[in-house]
C-alpha positions in Angstrom: 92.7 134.2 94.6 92.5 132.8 91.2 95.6 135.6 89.9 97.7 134.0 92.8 100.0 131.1 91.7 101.5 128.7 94.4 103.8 125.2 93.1 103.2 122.7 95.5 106.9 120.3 95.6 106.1 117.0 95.8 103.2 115.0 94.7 102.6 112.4 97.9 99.2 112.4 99.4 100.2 115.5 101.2 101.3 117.4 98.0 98.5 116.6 95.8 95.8 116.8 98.8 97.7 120.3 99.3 97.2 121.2 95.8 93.7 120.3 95.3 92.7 122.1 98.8 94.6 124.9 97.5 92.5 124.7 94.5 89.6 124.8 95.8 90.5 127.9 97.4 91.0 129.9 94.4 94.4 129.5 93.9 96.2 129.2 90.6 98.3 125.7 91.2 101.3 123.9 90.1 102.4 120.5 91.4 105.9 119.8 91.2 107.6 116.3 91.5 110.3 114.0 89.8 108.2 111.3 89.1 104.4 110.9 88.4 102.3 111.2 91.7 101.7 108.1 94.2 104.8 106.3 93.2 107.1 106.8 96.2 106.7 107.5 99.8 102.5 107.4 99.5 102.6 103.9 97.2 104.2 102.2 99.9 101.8 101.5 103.3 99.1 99.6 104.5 95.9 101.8 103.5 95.0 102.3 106.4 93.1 105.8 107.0 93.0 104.9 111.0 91.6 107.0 113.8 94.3 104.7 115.9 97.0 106.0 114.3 96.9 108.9 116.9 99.6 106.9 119.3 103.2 108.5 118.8 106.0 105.7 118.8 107.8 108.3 121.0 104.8 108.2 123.4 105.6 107.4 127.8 106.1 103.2 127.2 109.2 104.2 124.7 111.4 104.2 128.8 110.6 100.9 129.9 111.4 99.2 126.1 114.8 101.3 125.3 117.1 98.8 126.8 115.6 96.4 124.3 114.8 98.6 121.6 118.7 99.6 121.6 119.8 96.0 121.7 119.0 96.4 117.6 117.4 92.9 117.2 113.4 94.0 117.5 111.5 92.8 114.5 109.6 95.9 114.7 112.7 98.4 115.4 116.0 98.3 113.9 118.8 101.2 113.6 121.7 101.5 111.6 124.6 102.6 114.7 126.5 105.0 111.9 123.0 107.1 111.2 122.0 107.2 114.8 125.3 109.3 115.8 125.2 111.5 112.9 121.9 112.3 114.3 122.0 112.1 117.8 120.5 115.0 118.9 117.3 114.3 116.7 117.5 111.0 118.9 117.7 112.6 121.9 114.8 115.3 121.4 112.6 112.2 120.3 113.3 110.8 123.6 112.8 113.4 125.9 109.6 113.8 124.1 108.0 110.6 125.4 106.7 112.6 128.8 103.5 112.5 129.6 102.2 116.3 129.3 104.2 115.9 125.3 102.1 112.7 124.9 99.0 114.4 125.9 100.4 117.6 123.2 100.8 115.0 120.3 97.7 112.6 121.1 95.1 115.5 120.8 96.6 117.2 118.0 96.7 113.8 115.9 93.7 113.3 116.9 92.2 116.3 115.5 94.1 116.0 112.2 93.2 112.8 111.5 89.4 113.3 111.8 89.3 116.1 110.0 91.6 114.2 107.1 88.8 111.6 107.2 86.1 113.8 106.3 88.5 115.4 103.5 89.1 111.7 102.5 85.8 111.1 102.1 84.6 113.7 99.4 88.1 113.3 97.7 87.5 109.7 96.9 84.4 110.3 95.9 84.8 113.3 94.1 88.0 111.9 92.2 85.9 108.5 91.7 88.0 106.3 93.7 85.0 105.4 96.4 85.1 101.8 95.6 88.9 101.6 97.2 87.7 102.4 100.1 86.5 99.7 103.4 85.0 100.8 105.9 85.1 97.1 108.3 88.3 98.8 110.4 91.2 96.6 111.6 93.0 94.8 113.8 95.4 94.2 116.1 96.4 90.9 117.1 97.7 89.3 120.3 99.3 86.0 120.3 99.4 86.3 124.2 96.6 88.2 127.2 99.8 89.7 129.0 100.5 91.5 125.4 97.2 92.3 125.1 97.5 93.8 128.4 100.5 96.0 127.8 98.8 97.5 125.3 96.5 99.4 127.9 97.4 102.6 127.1 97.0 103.1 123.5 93.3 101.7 124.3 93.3 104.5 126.9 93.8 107.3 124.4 91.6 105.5 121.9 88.9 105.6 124.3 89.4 109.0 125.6 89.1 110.2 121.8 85.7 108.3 121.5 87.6 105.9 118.6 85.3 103.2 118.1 86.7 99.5 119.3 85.4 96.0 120.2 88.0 93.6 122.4 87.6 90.0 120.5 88.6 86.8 121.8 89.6 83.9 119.9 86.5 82.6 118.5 85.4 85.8 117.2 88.7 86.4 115.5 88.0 83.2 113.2 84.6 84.5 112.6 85.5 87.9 111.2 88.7 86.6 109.6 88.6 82.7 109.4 91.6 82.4 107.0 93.8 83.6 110.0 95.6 80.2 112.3 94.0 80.2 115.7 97.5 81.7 116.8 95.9 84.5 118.8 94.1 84.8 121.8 92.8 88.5 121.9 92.5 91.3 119.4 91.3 94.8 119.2 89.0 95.7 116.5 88.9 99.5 115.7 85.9 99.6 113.9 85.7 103.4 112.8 88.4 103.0 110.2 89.2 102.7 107.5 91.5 100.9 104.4 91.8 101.0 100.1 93.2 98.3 98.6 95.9 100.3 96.2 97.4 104.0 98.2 99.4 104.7 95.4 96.2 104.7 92.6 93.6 106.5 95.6 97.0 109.4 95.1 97.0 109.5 91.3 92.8 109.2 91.3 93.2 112.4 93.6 95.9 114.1 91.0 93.9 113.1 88.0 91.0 115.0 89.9 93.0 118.4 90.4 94.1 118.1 86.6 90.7 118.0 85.5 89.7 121.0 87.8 92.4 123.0 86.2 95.8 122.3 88.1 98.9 121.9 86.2 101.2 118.9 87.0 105.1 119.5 85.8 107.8 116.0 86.5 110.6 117.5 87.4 113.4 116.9 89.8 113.5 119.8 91.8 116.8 121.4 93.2 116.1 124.6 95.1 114.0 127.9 95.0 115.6 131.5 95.1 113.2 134.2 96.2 112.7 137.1 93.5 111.4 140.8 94.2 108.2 141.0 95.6 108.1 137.7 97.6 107.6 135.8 94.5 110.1 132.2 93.8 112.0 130.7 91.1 112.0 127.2 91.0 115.3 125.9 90.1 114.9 122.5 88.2 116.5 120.1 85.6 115.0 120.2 82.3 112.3 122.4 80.3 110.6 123.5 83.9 113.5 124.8 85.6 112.8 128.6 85.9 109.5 128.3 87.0 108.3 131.6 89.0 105.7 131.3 91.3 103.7 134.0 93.9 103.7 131.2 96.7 105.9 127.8 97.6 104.8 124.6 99.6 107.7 122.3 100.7 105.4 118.8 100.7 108.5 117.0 99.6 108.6 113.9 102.4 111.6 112.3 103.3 112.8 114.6 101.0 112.6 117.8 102.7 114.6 117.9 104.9 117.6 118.0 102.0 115.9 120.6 100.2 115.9 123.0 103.2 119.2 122.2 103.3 119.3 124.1 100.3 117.9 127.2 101.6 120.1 126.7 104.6 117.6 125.6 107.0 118.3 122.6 109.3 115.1 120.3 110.0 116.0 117.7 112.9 114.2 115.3 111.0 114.8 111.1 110.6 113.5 108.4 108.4 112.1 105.3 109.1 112.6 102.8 106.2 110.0 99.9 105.7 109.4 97.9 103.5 107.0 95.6 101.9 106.4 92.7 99.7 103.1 91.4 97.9 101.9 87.4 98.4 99.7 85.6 96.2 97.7 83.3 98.8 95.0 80.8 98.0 91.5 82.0 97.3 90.7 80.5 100.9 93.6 82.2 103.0 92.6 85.9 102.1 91.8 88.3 104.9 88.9 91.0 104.2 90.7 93.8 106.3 94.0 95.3 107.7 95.5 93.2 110.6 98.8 93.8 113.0 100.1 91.2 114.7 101.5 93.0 117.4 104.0 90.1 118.1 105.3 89.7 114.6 105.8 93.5 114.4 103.8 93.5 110.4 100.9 94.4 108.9 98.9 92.4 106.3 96.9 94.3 104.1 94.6 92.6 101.0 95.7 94.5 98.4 94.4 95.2 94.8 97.9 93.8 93.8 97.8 91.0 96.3 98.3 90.2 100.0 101.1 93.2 100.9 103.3 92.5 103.6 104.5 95.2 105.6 107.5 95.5 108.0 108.2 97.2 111.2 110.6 100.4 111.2 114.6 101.0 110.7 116.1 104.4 111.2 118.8 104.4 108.4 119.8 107.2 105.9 117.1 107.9 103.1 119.6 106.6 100.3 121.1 103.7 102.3 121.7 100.1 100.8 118.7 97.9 101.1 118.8 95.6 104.5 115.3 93.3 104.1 115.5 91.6 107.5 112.8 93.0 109.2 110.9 91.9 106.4 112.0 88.2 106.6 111.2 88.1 109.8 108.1 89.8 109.6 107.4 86.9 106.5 108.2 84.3 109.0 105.9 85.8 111.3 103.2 85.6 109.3 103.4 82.5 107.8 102.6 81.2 111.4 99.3 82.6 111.0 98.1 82.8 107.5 98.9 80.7 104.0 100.1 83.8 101.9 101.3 81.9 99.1 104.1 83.0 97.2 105.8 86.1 96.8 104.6 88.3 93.3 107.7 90.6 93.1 111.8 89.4 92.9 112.8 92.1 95.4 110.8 94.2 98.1 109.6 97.8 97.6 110.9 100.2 100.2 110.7 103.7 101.3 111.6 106.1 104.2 108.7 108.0 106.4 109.9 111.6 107.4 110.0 111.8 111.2 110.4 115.0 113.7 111.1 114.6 117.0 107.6 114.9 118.7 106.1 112.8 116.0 103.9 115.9 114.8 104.4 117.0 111.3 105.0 120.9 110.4 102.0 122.3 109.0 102.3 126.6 108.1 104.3 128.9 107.1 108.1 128.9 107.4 109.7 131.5 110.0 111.6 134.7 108.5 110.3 133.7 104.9 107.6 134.9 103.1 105.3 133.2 101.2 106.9 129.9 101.5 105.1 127.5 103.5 106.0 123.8 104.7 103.8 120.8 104.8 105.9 117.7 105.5 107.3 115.1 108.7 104.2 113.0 109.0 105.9 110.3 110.1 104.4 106.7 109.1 100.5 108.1 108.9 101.4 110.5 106.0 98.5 108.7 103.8 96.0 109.0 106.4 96.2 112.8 107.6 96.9 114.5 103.9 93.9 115.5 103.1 93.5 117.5 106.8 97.0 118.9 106.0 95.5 120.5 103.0 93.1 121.6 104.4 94.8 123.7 107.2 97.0 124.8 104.8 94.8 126.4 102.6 92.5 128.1 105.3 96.1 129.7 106.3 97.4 130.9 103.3 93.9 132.4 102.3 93.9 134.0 105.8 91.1 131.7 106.3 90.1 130.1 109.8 91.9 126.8 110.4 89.5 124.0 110.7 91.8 122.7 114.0 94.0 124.1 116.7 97.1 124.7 114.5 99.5 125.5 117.2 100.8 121.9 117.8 101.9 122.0 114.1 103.6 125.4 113.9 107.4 125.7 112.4 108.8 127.9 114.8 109.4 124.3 116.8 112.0 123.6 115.4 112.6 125.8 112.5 114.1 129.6 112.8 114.8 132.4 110.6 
């Protein structure tokens, strides 16, 4: 495969994990982004490479919580009105997707890619020499209340019925795995088989500075379009010294992003975005945590973080480019100041990014319908980081004509994409 070139748009996790599985097929590879990889969409999470994170947010509880879901004040869900009807009919697919048999669909196929990511993550981190990132002591979600803990049945359902590893705690054994935390919760479940690195965005370059040593080429560029050539091959149409790039194959791995360029190409992609955001603290040598926690009541996530204690905020569907609104995050900030001392804040403003959503909360993985030779990776939702590496991985057994490691059919194009 070595005299067949592919660029790979976008260098995320799941662009650069593309590129180096791609790479390791024999392919000739470019990577393609408009700033240096691990600075966007991929810098901005908790770490968390979770076998948990198999539970859609569209998943058969989304009925009984819409009434207050759609009263916009949830810590942990906000919407901007004026992007929710411009894209109501991605809001309603969502929906109607939260039945039980879709559930079912979306749980197993998650499933599947994220195990087979972790095993990819794995021999990347060690391979691109970026093993000491990585924990291994899980994390946790937190109840303030039983009858929370309670209404969290299902998720503990599916985790079980998946064989993900967990232990129910109760207050007592919270403070001995994390005694920094206030004795503000009662119960909390530990998943134990996962896992967390204390800096996403520097595992993503480790991972790119791995494939550039193997070979792979890395061009910054802001990308506008491609235009197909003779013979199935692609022009990349850029700004600057790499516009005019040709290429045998395309991947689309662009994020949030993709669904503009397709745009381009005229194909519509009922995608969303769901902006977070997050800040890093600076909290006393005493107060630090040694693991990932989500208070499920405060709707954030608390990560220790090779640049501090990061903060993480629940989600807001808004438009990818629209004006900064931080008050899930001050909420979230006063949420966890009731259980932790974090200190103070490290940065003047908060970072923030948008997660590419489709409607059944599965991302497209394969080749695009009607088009040969260009081939989509992209709408992982918030677990992008996480499931990467698997995403490479099917998409280099298909392009080589390979078998895929999983069941590929929950991933297909032709779900939403035609022709």
């Amino acid at each position: 495969m070595s005299n067949i070139s592919v660029a790979v748009l976008g260098a995320g996790m799941v662009g650069v994990a593309s590129a180096l599985a791609l790479q390791k097929k024999g392919f000739r590879v470019t990577l393609l982004d408009r700033l240096a990889p691990g600075e966007e969409t991929s810098y901005g999470n908790a770490g968390v490479i979770a076998r948990s994170s198999l539970m859609p947010f569209n998943n058969p509880g989304l009925w009984g919580n819409l009434p207050v879901l759609l009263k916009n004040q949830s810590a942990g869900f906000r919407y901007q009105a004026r992007f929710l009807l411009q894209n109501l009919g991605w809001a309603a697919r969502f929906v109607a997707q939260a039945r039980s048999q879709v559930f079912e669909e979306t749980t197993t196929a998650l499933d599947s890619l994220i195990r087979l990511s972790m095993n990819e993550h794995a021999q990347l981190l060690r391979a691109s020499g970026a093993a000491h990132r990585m924990r291994d002591n899980g994390w946790m979600f937190l109840y303030r209340q039983s009858s929370a803990f309670a209404g969290g049945a299902l998720a503990r359902e599916r985790m079980a019925h998946f064989g993900v590893a967990t232990e129910v705690l109760e207050r007592d054994h919270i403070r001995q795995l994390e005694p920094a935390l206030n004795p503000i919760f009662e119960r909390a479940l530990w998943i134990k088989d996962s896992w967390s690195v204390d800096s996403p965005g520097d595992v993503v370059k480790a991972y790119a500075e791995l494939f550039r040593k193997q070979g792979g080429q890395y061009a910054q560029a802001r990308i506008k379009t491609v235009e197909p050539l003779a013979g199935s091959r692609w022009r990349i149409r850029a700004d600057g010294a790499h516009d005019g790039l040709e290429a045998d194959r395309v991947v689309v791995a662009l994020g949030p992003w993709s669904r503009q360029f397709m745009a381009t190409l005229g194909v519509k992609v009922p995608m969303a975005y769901e902006r977070g955001y997050h800040m890093h603290f600076a909290p006393p040598a005493s107060c630090n945590i040694s693991r990932p926690v989500y208070d499920t009541a405060g709707a954030y996530v608390l990560s220790p973080m090779e640049q501090g204690l990061r903060l993480t905020s629940g989600v807001e569907l808004t438009d990818i480019d629209a004006p900064a609104n931080p008050v899930q995050l001050g909420l979230a900030e006063a949420a966890a100041r009731e259980a932790i001392d974090m200190g103070q804040a490290l940065e003047p403003a908060p970072w923030m990014g948008s997660r590419p959503t489709l409607p059944d909360s599965r991302p497209i993985i394969g080749a695009m319908p009607g088009q040969r030779n260009l081939w989509l990776a992209f709408g992982h939702q918030h677990i992008g980081f996480s499931t990467g590496p698997g995403t490479g991985a099917i998409l280099a057994a298909l392009m080589r004509g390979d078998d895929a490691p999983v069941d590929v059919r929950p991933f297909r194009a032709e779900r939403f994409l035609k022709g």
